[in-house]
C-alpha positions in Angstrom: 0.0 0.0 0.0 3.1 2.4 1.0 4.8 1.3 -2.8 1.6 2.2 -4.6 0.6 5.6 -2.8 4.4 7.0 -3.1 3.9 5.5 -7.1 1.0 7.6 -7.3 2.2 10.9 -5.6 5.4 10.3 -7.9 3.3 10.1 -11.1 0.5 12.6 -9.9 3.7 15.2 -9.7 4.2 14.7 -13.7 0.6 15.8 -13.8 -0.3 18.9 -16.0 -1.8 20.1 -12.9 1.1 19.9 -10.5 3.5 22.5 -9.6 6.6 20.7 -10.0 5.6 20.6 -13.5 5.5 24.2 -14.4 8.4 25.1 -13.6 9.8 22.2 -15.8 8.3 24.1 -18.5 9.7 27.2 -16.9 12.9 26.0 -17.9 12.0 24.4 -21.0 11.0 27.7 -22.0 13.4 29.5 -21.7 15.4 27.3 -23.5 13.3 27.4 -26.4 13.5 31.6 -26.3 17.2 31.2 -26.4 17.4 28.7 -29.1 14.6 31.2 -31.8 16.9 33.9 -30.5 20.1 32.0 -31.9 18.1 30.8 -35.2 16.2 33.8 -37.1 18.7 36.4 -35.9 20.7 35.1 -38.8 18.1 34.6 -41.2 16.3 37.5 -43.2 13.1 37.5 -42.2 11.7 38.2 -46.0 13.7 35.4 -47.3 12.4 33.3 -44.8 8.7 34.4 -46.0 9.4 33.9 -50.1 10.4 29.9 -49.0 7.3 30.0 -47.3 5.4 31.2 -50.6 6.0 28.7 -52.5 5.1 25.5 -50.5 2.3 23.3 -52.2 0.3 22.5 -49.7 -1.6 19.3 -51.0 1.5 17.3 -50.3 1.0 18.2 -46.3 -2.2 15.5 -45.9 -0.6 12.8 -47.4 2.6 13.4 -45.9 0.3 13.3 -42.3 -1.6 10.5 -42.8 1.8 8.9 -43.7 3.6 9.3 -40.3 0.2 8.0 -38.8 0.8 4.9 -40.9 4.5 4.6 -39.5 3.5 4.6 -36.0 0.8 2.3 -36.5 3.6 -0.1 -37.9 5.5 1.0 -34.5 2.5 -0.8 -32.4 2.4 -3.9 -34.4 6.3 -4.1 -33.2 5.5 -3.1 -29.9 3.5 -6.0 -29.9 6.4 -8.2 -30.8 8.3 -6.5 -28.0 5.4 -7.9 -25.4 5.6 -11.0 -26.3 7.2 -12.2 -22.7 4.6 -10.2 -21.0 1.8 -13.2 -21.2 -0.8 -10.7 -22.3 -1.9 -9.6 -25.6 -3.8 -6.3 -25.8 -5.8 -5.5 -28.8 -4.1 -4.1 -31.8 -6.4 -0.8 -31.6 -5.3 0.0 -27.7 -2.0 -0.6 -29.0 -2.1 1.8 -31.4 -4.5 4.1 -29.2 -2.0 4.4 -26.4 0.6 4.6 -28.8 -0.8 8.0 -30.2 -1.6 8.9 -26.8 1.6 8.6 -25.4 3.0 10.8 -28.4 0.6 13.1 -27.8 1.7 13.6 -24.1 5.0 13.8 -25.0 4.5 16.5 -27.5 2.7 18.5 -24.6 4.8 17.5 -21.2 8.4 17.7 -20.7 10.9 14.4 -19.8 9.2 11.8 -22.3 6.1 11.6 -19.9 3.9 10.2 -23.0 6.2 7.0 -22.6 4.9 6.4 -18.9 1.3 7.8 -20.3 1.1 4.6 -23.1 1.9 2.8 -20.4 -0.1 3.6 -18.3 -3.0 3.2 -20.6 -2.2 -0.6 -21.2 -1.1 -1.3 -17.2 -4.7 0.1 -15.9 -6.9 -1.8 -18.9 -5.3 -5.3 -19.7 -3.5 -6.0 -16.1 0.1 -5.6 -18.0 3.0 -5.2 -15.2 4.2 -1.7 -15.0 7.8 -3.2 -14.7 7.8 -5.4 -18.0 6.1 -2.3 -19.9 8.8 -0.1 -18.6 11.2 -2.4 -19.6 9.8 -3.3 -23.0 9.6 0.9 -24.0 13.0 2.5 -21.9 15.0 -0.3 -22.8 14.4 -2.2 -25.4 12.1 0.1 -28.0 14.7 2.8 -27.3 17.7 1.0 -27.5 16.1 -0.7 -30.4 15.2 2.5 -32.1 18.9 4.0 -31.1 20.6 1.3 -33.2 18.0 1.8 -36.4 18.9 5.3 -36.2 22.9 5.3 -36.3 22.3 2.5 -38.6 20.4 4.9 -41.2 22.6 7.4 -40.2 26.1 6.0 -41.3 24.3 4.9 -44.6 22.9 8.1 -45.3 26.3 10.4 -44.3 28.2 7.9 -46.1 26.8 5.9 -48.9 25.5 9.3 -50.6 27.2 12.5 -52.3 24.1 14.8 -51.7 25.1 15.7 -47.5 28.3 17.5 -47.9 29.7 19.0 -44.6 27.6 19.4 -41.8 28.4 22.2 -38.9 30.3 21.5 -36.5 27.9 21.7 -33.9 25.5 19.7 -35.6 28.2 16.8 -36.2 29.3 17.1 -32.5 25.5 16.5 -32.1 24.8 13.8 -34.2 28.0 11.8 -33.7 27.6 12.4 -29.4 24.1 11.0 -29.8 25.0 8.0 -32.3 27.9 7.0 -29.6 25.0 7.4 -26.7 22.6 5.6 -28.6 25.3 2.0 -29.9 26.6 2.2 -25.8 22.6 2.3 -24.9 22.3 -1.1 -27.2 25.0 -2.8 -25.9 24.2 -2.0 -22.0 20.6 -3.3 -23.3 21.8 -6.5 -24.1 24.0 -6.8 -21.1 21.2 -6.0 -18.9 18.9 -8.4 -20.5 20.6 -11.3 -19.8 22.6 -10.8 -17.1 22.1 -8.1 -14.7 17.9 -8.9 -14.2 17.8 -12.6 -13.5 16.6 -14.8 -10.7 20.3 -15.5 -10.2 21.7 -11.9 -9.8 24.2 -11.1 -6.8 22.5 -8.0 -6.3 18.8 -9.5 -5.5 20.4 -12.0 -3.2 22.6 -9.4 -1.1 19.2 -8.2 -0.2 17.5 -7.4 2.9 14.6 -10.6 3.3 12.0 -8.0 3.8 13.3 -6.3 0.2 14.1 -9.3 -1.6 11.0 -10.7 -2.5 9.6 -7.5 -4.2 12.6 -6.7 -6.0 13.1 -10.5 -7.1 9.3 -10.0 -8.4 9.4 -6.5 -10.4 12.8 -7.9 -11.6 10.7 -11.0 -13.1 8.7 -8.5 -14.5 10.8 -6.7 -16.1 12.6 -9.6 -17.4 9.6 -10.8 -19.3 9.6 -7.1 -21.0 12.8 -7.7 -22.3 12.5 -10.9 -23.7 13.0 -9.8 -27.5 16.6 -9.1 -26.3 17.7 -12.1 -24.3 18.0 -14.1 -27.5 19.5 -13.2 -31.2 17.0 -14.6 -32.8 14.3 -12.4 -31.6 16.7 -9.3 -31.3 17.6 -9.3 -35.0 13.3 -9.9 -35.5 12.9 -6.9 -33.2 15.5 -5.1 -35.1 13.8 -6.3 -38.3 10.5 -4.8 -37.4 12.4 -1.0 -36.4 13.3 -1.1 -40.0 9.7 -0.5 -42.3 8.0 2.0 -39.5 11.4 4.8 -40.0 11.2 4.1 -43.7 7.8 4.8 -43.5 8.7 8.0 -41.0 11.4 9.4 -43.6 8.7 9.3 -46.1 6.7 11.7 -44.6 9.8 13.7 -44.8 10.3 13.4 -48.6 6.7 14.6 -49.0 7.1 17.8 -47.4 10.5 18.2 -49.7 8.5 17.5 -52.5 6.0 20.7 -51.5 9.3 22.8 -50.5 10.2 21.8 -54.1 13.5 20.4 -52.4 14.3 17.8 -55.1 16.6 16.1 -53.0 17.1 12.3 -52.8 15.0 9.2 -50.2 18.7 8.8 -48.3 18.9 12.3 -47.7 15.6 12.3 -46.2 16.6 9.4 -44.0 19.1 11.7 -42.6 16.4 14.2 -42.0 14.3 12.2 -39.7 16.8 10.6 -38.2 18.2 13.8 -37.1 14.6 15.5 -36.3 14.2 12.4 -34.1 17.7 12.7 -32.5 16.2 16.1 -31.6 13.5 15.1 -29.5 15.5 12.3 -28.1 16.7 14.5 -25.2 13.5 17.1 -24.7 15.5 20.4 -23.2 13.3 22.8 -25.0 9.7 24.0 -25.2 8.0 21.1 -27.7 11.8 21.0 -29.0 11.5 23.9 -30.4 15.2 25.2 -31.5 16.8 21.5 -31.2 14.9 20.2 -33.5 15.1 23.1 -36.2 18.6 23.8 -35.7 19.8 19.7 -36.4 16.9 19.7 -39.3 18.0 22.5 -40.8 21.8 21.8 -40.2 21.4 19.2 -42.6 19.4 20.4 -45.3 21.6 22.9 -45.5 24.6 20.6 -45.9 22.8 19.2 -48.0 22.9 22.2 -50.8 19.3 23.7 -49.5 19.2 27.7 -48.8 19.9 28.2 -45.0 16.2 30.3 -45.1 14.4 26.9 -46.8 16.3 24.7 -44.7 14.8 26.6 -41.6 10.9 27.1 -43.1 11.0 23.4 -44.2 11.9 22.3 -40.7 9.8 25.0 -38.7 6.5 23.7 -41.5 7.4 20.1 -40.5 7.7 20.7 -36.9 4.4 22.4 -36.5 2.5 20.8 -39.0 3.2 17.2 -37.4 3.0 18.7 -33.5 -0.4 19.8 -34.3 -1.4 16.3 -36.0 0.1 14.2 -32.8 -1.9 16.2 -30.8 -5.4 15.9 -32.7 -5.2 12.1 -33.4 -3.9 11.7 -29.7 -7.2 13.4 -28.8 -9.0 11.1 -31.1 -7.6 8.1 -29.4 -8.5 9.4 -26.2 -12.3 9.5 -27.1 -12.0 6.4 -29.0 -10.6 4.2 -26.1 -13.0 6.5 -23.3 -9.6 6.9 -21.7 -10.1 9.7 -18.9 -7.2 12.2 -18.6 -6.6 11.6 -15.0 -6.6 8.1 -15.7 -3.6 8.2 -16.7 -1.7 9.5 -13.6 -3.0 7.1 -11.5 -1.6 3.8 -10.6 -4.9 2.0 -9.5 -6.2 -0.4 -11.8 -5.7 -4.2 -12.6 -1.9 -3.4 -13.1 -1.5 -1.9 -10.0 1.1 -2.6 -7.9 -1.4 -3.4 -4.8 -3.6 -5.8 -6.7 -0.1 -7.8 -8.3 0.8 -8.2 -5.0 -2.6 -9.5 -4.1 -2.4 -11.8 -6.7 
């Protein structure tokens, strides 16, 4: 009972509601003031209109409806990824809390959508919290992590189109590619070593602590299951591959109304550095990270440094405000309550596991 109340007052301080919270987006916002300070006082603000003018905008649905597609192919590998867990959610409350943890995250600082989605599936289906955690901060990130540098080194390297990047964007890129290949390989360590039954840290235990931990380390366990054996790793990996080819697509369509005529690897790049950006969520909806990395390599790319920065301001916006509306239509369609979700009662909670 002590566990789950201090769970909940933990969570309940990531509310929207909570104090703690604003001035996390305090912070984040003035972050975000200093990055648009740093970007358009060295761009002409009537250049930056005339690449504006142009744009055709009938590519914008498509390209929407597109990244919708990719993360619905994200949930149908999330469900892979669950496969230890013993429970099998529907496909649509997969997909449901997928959109609605983007959606949080788009809104509230520290990746909170990532405990929102699961959230969603820990209160409806019974999941554990533990093997959820497991199965989203370890293995989907590490997972992703490794996709990324992977589409990354062939994108830098196997094309002519990205000719020098800035140094602070390469600094960037390359300090994130290193973080994300470590964050693999401590993944895979983890998984099979560091949370089984047999570890020397769950027997040096106190008795009174030891069954607990031994439990939520059983839990998670289960949640990362895709990466205890090769077979399934190099499945999971597998399944990364079609949702960010799908993702960079939506990319390519917005170049295509920007009139960029640049090349599919190039757009690769793109959204793997956009991503990158929102990786590590200093600023206000990433605002400034997200533009400045975006832009960094369009422009290396050959694209005007005022195009670069309207594509990348048009993309950012344009998909913010579509996370948010189809995260608002997955709340209605699952009846999920906002309050719901930062709350730890329900048949995952930790009380009622332990009751079980």
């Amino acid at each position: 009972m002590g566990a789950g109340a201090g769970a909940e007052a933990w969570w309940r301080g990531l509310a929207p509601w909570s104090g703690s919270l604003r001035i996390r987006l305090a912070w984040q916002a003035l972050f975000t003031a200093a990055f648009a300070l740093l970007a358009f006082r060295s761009i002409d603000l009537d250049e930056l209109r005339d690449a504006v003018a142009g744009v055709e905008f009938a590519w914008v649905l498509p390209a929407l409806l597109l990244f919708t597609t990719a993360k619905y192919i994200d949930s149908w590998r999330w469900r892979y990824l669950l496969r230890g867990l013993g429970v099998a959610p529907p496909q649509r409350a997969l997909f449901g809390a997928f959109l609605i943890g983007n959606m949080v995250n788009n809104l509230l600082p520290l990746r909170v959508g990532d405990v929102a989605k699961i959230q969603v599936l820990a209160n409806r289906y019974g999941a554990s919290r533990a093997g959820l955690a497991a199965s989203v901060f370890v293995v989907e990130a590490s997972l992703d992590g490794l996709v990324f540098v992977l589409f990354l080194l062939v994108a830098l390297f196997a094309f002519d189109e990205i000719e020098a990047l800035s140094t602070v964007s390469t600094a960037a890129i390359v300090s994130l590619s290193v973080v994300a290949l470590v964050a693999f390989s401590v993944a895979i360590i983890l998984s099979r070593h560091a949370v089984g039954p047999e570890s020397r840290w769950l027997r040096a235990l106190p008795r009174g602590w030891r069954e607990p931990a031994m439990r939520l380390t059983a839990q998670a366990r289960a949640g990362l299951e895709a990466l205890r054996h090769w077979p399934r790793t190099l499945g999971a990996v597998a399944l990364s591959v079609p949702a960010w080819l799908v993702e960079a697509g939506v990319f390519a369509l917005f170049g295509q109304a920007f009139g960029l005529g640049l090349s599919y690897p190039t757009f690769v790049a793109v959204m793997v550095a956009a991503n990158l950006a929102v990786a590590i969520p200093i600023a206000l909806w990433n605002f400034g990270p997200y533009e400045a990395l975006v832009g960094g390599v369009l422009t290396a790319a050959g694209v005007d440094p005022a195009v670069a920065l309207s594509y990348a301001i048009a993309v950012h916006l344009s998909t913010n405000l579509w996370i948010v509306g189809t995260g608002l239509v997955a709340f209605w369609l699952l009846g999920v309550r906002w309050r719901e979700v930062f709350s730890v009662h329900g048949p995952g909670s930790p009380a009622e596991t332990s009751a079980s």
